[in-house]
C-alpha positions in Angstrom: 61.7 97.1 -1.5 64.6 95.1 -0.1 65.6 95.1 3.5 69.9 95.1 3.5 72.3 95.1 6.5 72.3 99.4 5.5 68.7 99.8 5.3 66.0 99.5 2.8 67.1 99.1 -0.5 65.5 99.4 -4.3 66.6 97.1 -7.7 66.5 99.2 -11.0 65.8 96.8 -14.2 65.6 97.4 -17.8 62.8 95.7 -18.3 60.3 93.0 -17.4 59.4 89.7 -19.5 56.3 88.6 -18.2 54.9 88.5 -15.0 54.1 84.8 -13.3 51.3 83.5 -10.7 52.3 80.5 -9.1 50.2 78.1 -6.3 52.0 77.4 -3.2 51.3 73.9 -4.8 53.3 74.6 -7.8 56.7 75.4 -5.5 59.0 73.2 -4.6 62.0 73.7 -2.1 65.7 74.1 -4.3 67.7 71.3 -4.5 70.9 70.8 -2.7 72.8 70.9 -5.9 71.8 74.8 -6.6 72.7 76.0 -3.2 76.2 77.8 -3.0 77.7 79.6 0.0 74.6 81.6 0.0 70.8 80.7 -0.3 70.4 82.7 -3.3 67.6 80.5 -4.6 64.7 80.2 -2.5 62.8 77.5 -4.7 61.8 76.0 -8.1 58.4 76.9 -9.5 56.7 74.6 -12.4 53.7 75.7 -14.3 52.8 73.2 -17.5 56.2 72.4 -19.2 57.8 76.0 -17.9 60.8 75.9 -14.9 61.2 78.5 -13.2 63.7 79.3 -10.7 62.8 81.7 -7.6 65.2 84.0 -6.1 65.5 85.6 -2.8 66.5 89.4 -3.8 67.6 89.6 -0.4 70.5 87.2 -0.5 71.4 87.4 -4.1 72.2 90.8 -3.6 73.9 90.7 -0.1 77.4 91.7 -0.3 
């Protein structure tokens, strides 16, 4: 569940890849380079050789 300036909102997908555990450890804050005029990504995660880049729903969805 998302929370949006109209209320609580829900995100439909087709489907789901995989699912992904990472330690706070494993985080790291985004770089200045991936930051636009919003904060759509809220950090880089790293397990073994696999990047992976976290969203927040919240702002990649604002309007």
């Amino acid at each position: 569940m998302l929370k949006t300036a109209d209320g609580p909102a829900g995100v439909w997908v087709d489907s789901v890849a995989g699912v992904v555990r990472l330690k706070p450890s494993m985080v790291e804050l985004s770089p200045a380079g991936l930051r636009g005029d919003r904060d759509c990504v809220a950090g880089l995660g790293r397990k073994g050789s696999q990047l992976y880049i976290l969203l927040d729903p919240e702002q990649a969805l604002a309007p």
